[in-house]
N, C-alpha and C positions, 0 to 999 in steps of 0.2 A: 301698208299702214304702220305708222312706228308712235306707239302710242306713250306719252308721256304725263308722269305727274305732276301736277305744280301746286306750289302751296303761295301766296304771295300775302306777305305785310302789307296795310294799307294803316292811315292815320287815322286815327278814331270815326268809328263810323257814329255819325247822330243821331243818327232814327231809323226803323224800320223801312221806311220810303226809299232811303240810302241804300239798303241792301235791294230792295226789287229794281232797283235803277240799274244795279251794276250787275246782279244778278243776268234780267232782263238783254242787256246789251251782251253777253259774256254769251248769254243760251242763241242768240240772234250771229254770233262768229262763227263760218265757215270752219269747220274741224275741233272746235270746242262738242264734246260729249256730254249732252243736254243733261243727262241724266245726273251728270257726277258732277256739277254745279253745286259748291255747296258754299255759303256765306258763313262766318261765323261770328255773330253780331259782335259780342261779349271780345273777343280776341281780335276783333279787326282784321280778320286773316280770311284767304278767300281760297278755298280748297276746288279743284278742277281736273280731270284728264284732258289732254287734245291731241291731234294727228300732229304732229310733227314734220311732216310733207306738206300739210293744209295752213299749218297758223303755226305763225312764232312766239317767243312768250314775249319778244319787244310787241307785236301788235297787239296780242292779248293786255299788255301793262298799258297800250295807247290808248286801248278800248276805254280803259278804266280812268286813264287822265282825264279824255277827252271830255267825260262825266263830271270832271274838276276835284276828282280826289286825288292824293298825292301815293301814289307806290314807295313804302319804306325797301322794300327787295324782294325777291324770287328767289324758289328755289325749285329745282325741276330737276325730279330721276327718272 
């Protein structure tokens, strides 16, 4: 298990519904660690651990398109 952090820019989130949406989808990925999901409404910014062997941060930013929000960048230590 090689477990990694990420923080990812997202463009202004609208409303609370916006974050359980992307939330939601993020805690439902294979190797995303449910626990360390966190939104940050206010900053637009979406804080995370995941397996690194399990999920990449390109899927994890797909997850998040897919919902039709736009990924400003990633950053993962």
């Amino acid at each position: 298990m090689i477990l990694k952090s990420a923080t990812i820019q997202l463009e202004a989130l609208a409303c609370p519904s916006c974050m359980q949406k992307i939330e939601s989808a993020l805690k439902a990925l294979g190797g995303v660690e449910q626990d360390t999901v966190k939104i940050l409404f206010n900053a637009s910014k979406v804080k995370l651990d995941f397996d690194e062997e399990k999920v990449s941060i390109e899927e994890i930013e797909d997850s998040i398109k897919k919902l039709g929000y736009e990924v400003i960048k990633s950053k993962v230590k």
